[in-house]
C-alpha positions as CSV (number, residue, x, y, z in Angstrom):
1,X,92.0,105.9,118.9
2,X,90.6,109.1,120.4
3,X,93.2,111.1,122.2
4,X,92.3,114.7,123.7
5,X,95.0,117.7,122.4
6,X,95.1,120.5,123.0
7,X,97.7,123.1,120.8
8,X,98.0,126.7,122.3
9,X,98.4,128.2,118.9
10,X,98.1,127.6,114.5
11,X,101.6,126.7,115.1
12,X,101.4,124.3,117.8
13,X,98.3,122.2,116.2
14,X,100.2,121.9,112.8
15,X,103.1,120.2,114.6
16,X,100.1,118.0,116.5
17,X,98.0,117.0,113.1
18,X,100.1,114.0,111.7
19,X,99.7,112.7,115.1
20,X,96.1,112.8,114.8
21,X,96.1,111.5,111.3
22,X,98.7,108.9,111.8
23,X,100.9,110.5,109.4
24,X,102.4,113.2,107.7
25,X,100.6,115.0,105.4
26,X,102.3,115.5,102.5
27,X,101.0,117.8,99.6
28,X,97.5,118.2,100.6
29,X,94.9,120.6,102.3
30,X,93.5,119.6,105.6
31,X,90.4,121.2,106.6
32,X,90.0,121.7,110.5
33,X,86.2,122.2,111.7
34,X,85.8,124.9,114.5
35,X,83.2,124.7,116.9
36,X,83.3,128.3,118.5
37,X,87.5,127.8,119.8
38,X,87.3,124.0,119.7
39,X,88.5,121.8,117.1
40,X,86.6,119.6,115.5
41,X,86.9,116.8,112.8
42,X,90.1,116.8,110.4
43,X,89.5,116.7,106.7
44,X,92.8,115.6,104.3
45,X,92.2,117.0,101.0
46,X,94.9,115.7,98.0
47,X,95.5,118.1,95.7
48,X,93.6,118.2,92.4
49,X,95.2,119.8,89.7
50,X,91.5,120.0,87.5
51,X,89.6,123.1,87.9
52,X,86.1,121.5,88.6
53,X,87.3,118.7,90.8
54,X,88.6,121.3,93.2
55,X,85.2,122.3,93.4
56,X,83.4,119.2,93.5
57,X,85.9,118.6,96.6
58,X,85.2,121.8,98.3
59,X,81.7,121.8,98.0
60,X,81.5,118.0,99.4
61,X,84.1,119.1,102.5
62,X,81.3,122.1,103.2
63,X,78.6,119.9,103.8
64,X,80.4,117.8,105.7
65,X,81.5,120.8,107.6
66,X,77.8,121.8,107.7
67,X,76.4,118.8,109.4
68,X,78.9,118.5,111.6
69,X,77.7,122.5,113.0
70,X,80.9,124.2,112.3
71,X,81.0,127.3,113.0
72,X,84.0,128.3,111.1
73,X,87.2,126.6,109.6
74,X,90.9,126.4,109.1
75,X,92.6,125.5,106.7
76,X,96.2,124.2,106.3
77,X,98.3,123.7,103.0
78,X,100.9,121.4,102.4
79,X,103.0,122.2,99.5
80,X,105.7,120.9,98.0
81,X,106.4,123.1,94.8
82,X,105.2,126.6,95.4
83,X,101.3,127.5,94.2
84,X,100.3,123.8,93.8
85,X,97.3,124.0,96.7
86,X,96.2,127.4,95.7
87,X,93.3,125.8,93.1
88,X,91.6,123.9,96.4
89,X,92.6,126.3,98.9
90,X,90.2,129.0,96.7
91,X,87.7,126.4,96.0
92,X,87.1,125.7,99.8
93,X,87.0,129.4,100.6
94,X,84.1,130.2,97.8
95,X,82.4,127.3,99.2
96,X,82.9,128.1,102.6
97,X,81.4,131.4,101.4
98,X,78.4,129.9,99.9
99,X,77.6,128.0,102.9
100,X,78.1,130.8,105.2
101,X,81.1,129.7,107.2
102,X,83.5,131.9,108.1
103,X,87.1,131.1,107.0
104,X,89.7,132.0,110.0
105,X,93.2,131.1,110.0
106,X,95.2,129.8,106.4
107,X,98.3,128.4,106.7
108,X,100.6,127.3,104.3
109,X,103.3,124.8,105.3
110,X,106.7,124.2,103.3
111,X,109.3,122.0,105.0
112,X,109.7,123.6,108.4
113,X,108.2,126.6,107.9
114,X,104.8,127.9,108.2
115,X,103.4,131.2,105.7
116,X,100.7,132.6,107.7
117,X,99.1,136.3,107.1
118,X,100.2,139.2,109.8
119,X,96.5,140.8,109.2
120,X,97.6,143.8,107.4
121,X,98.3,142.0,104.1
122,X,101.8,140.8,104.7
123,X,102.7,137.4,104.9
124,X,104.7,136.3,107.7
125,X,107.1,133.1,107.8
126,X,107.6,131.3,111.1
127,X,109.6,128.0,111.9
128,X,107.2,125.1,113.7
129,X,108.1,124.2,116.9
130,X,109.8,120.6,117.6
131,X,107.3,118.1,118.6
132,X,109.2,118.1,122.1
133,X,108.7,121.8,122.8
134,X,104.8,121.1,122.2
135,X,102.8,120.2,125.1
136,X,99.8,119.0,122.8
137,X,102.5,116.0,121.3
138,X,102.6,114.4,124.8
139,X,99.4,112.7,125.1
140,X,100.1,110.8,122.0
141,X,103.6,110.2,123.0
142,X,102.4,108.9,126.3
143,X,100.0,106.5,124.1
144,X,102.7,105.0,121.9
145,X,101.7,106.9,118.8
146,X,103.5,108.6,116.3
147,X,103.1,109.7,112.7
148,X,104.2,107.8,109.8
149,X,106.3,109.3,106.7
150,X,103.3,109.5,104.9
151,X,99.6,108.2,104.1
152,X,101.1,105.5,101.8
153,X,103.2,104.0,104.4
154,X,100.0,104.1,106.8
155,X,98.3,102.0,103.7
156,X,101.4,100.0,103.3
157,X,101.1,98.7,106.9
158,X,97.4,98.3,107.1
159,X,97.4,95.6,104.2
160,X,100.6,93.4,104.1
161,X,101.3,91.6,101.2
162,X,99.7,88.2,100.2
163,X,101.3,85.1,100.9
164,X,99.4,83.5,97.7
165,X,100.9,80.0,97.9
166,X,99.6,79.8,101.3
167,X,96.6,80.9,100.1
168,X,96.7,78.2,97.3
169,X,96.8,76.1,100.1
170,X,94.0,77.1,102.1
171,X,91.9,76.6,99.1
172,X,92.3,73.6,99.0
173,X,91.9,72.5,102.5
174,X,89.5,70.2,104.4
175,X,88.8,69.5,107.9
176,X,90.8,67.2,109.1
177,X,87.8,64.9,110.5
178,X,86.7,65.1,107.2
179,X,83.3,66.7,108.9
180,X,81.3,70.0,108.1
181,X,82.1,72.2,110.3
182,X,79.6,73.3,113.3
183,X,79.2,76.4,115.4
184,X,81.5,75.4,117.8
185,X,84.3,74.9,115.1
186,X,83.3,78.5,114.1
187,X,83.3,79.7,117.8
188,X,87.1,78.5,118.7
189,X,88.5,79.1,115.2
190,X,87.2,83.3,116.1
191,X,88.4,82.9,119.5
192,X,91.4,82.0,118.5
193,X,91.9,84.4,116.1
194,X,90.3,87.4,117.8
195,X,92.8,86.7,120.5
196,X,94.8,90.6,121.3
197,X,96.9,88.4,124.5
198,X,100.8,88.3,124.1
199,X,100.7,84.5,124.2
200,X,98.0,84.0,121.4
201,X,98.7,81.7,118.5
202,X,100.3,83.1,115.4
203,X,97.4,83.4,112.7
204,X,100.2,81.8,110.5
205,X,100.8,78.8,112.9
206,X,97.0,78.3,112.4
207,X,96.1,75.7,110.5
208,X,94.5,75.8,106.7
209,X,91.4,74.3,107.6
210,X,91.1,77.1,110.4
211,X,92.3,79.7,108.2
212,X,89.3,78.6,105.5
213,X,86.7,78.6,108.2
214,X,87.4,81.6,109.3
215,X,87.1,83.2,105.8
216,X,83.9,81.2,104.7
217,X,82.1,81.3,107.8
218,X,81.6,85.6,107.3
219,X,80.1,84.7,103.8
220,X,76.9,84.1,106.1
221,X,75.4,87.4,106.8
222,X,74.1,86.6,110.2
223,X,77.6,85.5,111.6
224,X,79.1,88.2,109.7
225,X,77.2,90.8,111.4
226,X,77.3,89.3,114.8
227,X,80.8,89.9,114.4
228,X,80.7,93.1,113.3
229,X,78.0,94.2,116.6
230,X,80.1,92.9,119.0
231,X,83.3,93.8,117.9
232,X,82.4,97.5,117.8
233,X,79.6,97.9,120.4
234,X,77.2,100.4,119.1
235,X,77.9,100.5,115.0
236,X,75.2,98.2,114.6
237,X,71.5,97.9,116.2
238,X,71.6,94.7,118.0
239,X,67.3,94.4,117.5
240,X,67.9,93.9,114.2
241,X,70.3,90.8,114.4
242,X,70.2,87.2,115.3
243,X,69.8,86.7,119.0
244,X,71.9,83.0,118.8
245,X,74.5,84.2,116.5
246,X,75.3,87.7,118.9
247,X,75.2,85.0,121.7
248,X,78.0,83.1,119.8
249,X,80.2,86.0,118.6
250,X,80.3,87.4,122.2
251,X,81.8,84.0,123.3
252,X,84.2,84.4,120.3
253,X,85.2,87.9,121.5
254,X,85.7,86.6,125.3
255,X,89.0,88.3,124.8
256,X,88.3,91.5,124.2
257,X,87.1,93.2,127.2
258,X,85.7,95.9,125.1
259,X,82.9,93.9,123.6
260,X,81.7,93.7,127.1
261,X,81.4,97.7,127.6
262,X,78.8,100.1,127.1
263,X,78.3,100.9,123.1
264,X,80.2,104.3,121.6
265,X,83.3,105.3,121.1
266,X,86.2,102.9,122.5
267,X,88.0,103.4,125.7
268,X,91.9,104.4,125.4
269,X,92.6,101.6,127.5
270,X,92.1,99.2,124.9
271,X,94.1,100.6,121.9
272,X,96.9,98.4,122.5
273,X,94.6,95.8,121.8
274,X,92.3,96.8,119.2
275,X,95.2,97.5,117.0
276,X,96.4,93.6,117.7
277,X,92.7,92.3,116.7
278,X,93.2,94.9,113.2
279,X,96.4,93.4,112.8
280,X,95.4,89.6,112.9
281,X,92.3,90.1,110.6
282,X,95.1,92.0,108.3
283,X,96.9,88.5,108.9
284,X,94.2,86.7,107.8
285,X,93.2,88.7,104.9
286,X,96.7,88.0,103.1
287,X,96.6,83.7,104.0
288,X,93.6,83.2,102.2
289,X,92.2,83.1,98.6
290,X,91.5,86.4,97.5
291,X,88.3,85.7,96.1
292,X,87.4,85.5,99.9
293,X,89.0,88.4,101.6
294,X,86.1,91.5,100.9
295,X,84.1,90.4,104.0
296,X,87.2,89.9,106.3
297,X,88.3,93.9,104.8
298,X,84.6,94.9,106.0
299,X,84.8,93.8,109.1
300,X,89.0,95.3,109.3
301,X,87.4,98.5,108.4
302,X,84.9,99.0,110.9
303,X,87.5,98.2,113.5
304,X,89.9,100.3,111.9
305,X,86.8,103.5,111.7
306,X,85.5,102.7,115.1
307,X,89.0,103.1,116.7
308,X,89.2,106.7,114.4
309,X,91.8,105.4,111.8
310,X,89.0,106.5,109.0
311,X,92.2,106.6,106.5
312,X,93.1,102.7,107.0
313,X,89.2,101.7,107.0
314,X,88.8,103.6,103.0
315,X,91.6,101.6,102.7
316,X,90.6,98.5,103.3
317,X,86.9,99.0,101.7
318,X,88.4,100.2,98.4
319,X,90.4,96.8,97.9
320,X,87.2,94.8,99.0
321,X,85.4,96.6,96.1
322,X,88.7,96.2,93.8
323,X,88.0,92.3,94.5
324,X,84.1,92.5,94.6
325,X,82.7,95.4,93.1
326,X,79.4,94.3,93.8
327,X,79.9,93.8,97.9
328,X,76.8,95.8,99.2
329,X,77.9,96.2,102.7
330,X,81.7,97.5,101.7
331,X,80.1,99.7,99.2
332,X,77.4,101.4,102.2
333,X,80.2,101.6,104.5
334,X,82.4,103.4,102.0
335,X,80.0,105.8,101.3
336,X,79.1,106.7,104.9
337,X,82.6,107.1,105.6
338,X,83.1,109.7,102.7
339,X,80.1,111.6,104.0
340,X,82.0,112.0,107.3
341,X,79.8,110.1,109.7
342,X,81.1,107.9,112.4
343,X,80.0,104.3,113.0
344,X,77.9,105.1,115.9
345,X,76.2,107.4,114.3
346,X,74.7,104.7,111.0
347,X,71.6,103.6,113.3
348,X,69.9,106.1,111.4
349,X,70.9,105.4,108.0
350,X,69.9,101.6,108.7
351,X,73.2,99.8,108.0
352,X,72.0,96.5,109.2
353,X,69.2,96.6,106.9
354,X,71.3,96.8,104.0
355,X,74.0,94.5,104.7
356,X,73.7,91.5,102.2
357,X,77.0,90.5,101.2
């Protein structure tokens, strides 16, 4: 989701940041890219605690920083124990240095409180605002969104836990008519799983054999795709694809009106239920033999990055590599996410032409 905010002050935007993450923090640098007095993309850092990995980290956040035009950046420390962000903190400001981009505000934040310099040398302590007392927090307020505890509780969520003798199950499943099944099988069993309505079906309730087509029927590129293209308009150059099989995904997707729109970014109005579609393939991914589930992830993650939750799409791309270290198009979109582009923004790097499962 892509919610405007707008903090007055350094104070104000570190109590608005874990509602832009989706969480809080926790012991970690975050790296704010300025365009002139406008914010610009987040970076969350962890903390390394080896010399030369802080500056492998920095110098890959620079470039980053670089071609997204920054003209200058902030950065924020989380600490927990006193000292422990000070090895990245000075590796981002000598690389930030060597790239030419002027460092302005660092902040350090401990519980409640917020170390920031007074300009003369002297370090100044100030207690953050409550979220309430920040205009900025009411846009996402307004939107239903608030921050989790932490990243791992954000991971937690994104990827339930497997139900593995239902999975057993689905393995071993057949179509009831005992006949393969067609494209129209493929078509309802998407519709009804790509269904964000209150009233749709449970993807528990469906049945085994659904469950199974569902999973196999992305092991074939073209569909797979399809999916993807019309899922998130504009991550993938429709020229490039199947005429039939976009035909047939955008009659899957005849219940999500955002297929429908112009491609880029998604509109607010659909949150609600782009979050239900991420949570039903989630569904899916944990009812089904595991051996099956890195597509399904793929396509989770490109919802999840189109929709600006980059941290649940690295998520789900790094367990379809823990289950198939050898899936190409997890592996691309993994690497484009670390180098900070968005999905709209792959045309260039010709995703589609390097999407073999």
């Amino acid at each position: 989701m892509t919610t405007i905010a707008r903090p007055r002050n350094p104070l104000e935007l570190i109590v608005v940041l874990p509602y832009q993450l989706g969480y809080h923090p926790g012991p970690s640098v975050v790296l704010v890219v300025m365009h002139g007095r406008c914010l610009g993309m987040l970076q969350r850092h962890d903390l390394p605690s080896d010399p030369q990995a802080a500056r492998a980290s920095a110098r890959h956040a620079l470039a980053v920083a670089q071609r997204e035009g920054a003209t200058g950046i902030m950065l924020i420390a989380y600490e927990d124990d006193p000292g422990e962000s000070v090895l990245l903190v000075d590796a981002l400001t000598e690389a930030a240095g060597s790239a030419r981009i002027d460092v302005g505000h660092q902040l350090l934040v401990r519980g409640e409180h917020v170390h920031m310099s007074d300009g003369c040398g002297h370090t100044v302590v100030r207690q953050l605002p409550r979220p309430e007392d920040v205009p900025a927090v009411a846009p996402f307020v307004h939107a239903g969104v608030y921050p989790l505890p932490s990243r791992d509780h954000l991971v937690r969520g994104a990827l339930p836990e497997r139900d593995e003798e239902r999975a057993a199950a689905v393995a071993r499943a057949r179509h009831p008519l005992g006949v393969p099944a067609d494209e129209e099988m493929v078509l309802r069993a998407w519709a009804r799983l790509l269904d964000p309505s209150d009233g749709a079906i449970a993807v528990d309730d469906l049945r085994d054999d659904e469950l199974l087509l569902l999973a196999t029927s992305v092991l074939d590129v073209d569909w797979r795709d399809a999916l993807l293209a019309v899922l998130c308009p504009g991550t993938m150059p429709l020229g490039s694809l199947s005429a039939a099989h976009v035909r047939l995904a955008g009659r899957a997707l005849a219940r999500c009106a955002w297929a429908a729109e112009q491609p880029g970014t998604p509109h607010a109005g659909h949150h609600e239920d782009l979050v239900a579609v991420r949570v039903r393939l989630a569904e899916l991914t944990r009812l089904v033999p595991v051996e099956l589930t890195p597509s399904l992830l793929a396509l989770m993650a490109l919802v999840a990055w189109w929709t600006g939750d980059g941290t649940i799409a690295g998520t789900c791309l790094e367990r379809a590599l823990e289950v198939d270290p050898e899936h190409r198009l997890a592996d691309l979109l993994l690497r484009l996410l670390c180098e900070g582009l968005r999905p709209w923004e792959a045309h260039d790097l010709d995703v589609a032409g390097d999407s073999a499962a």
